[in-house]
N, C-alpha and C positions, 0 to 999 in steps of 0.2 A: 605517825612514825612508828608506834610500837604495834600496829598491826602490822605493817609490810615486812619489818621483820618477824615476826611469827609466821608470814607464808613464807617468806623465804626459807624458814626452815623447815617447816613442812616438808616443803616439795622435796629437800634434798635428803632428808631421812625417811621421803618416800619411793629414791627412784630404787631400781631394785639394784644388787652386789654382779657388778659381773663375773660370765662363768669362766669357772679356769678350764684351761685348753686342756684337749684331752691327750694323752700322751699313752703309746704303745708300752706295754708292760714288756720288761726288757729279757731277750730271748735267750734260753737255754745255750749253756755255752757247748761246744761240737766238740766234740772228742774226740782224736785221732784212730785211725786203724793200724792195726800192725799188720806186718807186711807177710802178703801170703806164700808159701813155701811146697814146692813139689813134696808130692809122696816119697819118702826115704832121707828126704834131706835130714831131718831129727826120726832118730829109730831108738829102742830098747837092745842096747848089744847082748848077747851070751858069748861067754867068755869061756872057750874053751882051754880046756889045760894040757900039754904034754903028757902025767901020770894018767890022762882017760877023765878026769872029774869036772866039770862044770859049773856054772852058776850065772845066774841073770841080775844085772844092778845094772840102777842110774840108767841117764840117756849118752845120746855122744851125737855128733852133729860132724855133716862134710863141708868143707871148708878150701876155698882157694887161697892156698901157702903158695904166692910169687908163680902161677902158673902152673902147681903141682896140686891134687883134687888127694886131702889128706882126711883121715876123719879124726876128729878131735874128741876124749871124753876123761873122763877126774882121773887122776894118779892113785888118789885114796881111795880107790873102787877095786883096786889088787891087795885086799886085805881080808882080815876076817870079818869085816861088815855083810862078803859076799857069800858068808855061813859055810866055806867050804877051805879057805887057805888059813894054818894057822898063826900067821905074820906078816906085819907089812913088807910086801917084793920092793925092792930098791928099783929106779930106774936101767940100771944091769941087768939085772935077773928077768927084766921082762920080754928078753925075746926069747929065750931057752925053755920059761916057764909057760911063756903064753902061746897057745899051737896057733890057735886064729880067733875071730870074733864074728858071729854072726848074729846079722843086723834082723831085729823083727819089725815089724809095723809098729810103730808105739798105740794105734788104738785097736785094729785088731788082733795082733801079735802073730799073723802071719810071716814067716820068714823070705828074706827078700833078698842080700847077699852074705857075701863070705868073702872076710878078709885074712891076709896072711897075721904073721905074727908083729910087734907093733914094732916099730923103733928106739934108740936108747934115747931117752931126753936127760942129759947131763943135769945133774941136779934136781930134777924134780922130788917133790915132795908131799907128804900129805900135807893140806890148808893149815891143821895144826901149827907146824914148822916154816907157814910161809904161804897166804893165799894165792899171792904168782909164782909160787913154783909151782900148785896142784894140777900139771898135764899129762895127759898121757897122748901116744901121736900113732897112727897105724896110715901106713899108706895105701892108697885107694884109688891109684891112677886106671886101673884096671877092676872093675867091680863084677866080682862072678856071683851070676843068679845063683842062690840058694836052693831053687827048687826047679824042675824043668818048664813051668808054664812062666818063668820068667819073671822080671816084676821091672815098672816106669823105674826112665834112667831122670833121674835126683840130682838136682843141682847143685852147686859149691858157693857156699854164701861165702861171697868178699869179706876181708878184713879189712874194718876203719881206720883210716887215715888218724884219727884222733878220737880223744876221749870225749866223752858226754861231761855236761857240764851239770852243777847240782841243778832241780829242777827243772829238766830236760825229758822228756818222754822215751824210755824204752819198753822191749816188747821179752819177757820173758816164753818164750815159744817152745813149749813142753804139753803133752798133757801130764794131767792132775786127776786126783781122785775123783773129782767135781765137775773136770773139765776136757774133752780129747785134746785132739793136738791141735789148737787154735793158740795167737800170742795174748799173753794176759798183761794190762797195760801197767807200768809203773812209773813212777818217777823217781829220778836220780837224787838221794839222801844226801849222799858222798861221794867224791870220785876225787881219790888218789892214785899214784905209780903202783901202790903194790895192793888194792883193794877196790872193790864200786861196789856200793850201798846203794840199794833199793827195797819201796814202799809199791807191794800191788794195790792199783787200784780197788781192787773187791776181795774180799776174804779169799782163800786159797785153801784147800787143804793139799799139802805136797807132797807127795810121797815116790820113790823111786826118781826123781826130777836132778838129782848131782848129776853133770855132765853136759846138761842145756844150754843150748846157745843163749845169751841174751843179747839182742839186735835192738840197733836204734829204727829210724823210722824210714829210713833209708832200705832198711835191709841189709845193714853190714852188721858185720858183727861184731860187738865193744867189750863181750866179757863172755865167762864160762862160767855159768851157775853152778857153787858149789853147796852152799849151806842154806835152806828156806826154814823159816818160820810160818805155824799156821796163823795164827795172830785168831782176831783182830787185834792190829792190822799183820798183814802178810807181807814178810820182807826178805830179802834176800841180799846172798854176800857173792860176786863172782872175783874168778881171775879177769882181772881185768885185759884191755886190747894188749897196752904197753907189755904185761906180763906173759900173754899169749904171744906175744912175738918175739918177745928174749927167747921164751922157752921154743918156738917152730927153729931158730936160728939153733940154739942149743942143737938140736937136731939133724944140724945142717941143711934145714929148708932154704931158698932163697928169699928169706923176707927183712925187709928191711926194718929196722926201728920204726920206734912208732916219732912222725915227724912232728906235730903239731900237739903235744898232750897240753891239755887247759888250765 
């Protein structure tokens, strides 16, 4: 009796441990692409003046305001940031003071059109005073080449229906010191009526960038990039969609409020 037990347990502390299954090591997660954009649609404006004097800031991006091809760029870019005016121009004073704006390539800084002088956007303001008041509006229904051999006619990125929600993918679409004009991927921090916070995915160094569209992944566009950080990490604050549409209305563009904000 006390032998058979002793084989029986032999045997069982001899059979071997079965092998655990093998299992696929779990796949890098895909990361969205931001949406790509004709030559012109984001340019570097120079901002011609009335008295003869000049100055190059920020970007500015063309935009479809209710069926009307507008180009959009900061308020707070008719200051003395632009080394050459010495006070901030009021939304009045900027079609007297501003002769036209012409648009360069933002990565080779070739010149491509020429616009008249901008429109009054009632209340606008530098971000300081209010990050959805900071617009300024030039219309653009008619785009004259800058130079005789012409330049690609640039499309009008729509305006979103509604706001991005926090942790939602947007596309900051500028170049940077670091980067041409390709979209640099972020995510939504914050997004309220009068402000949208965001985080770039990859360090940034920003420079000249007030004025940038920021589009969701649609390719509409949800905010106006006005203040970046280089970080790490790199972030960013725009006029939001809600706030770009007060202000195109301000204007007397035909655009509706924004319908569905989150």
């Amino acid at each position: 009796m006390r032998s058979s037990v002793a084989a029986v347990v032999f045997v069982a502390c001899s059979s071997p441990a079965p092998e655990a299954p093998l299992t696929a090591a779990p796949a890098a997660p895909t990361l969205p692409t931001c949406p790509a954009l004709t030559v012109g649609t984001v340019s570097s404006p120079f901002f011609q003046l009335t008295d003869g004097a000049g100055y190059g800031a920020g970007k500015a991006v063309l935009v479809d305001a209710g069926g009307t091809r507008v180009l959009l760029t900061a308020h707070h870019l008719f200051s003395p940031a632009g080394g050459v005016l010495d006070r901030q121009l009021t939304p009045e004073e900027l079609p007297t003071a501003v002769e036209a704006v012409v648009l360069h390539d933002q990565d080779s800084g070739a010149a491509m059109f020429r616009l008249g002088p901008p429109r009054v956007v009632p209340g606008a303001a530098p971000s300081e005073r209010g990050v959805d008041l900071d617009l300024a509006v030039f219309d653009a229904t008619d785009l004259a080449p800058a130079d005789p051999s012409g330049a690609p006619t640039p499309q009008a990125v729509p305006l979103a229906d509604r706001a991005p929600a926090v942790g939602d993918w947007v596309c900051l679409t500028t170049a940077t010191v670091d980067k041409f004009g390709t979209g640099h991927l972020a995510k939504v921090t914050a997004s309220q009526p009068g402000r949208l916070h965001y985080e770039l995915l990859a360090p940034t160094r920003m420079l000249a960038t007030d004025g940038a569209p920021v589009l969701n992944l649609d390719g509409e566009l949800v905010g106006l990039h006005l203040v970046g950080k280089n970080g790490p990490p790199s972030t960013g604050i725009a006029n939001p969609i809600a706030g770009v549409r007060t202000g195109l209305r301000a204007a007397g563009l035909p655009v509706a409020p924004l319908s569905r904000a989150r």
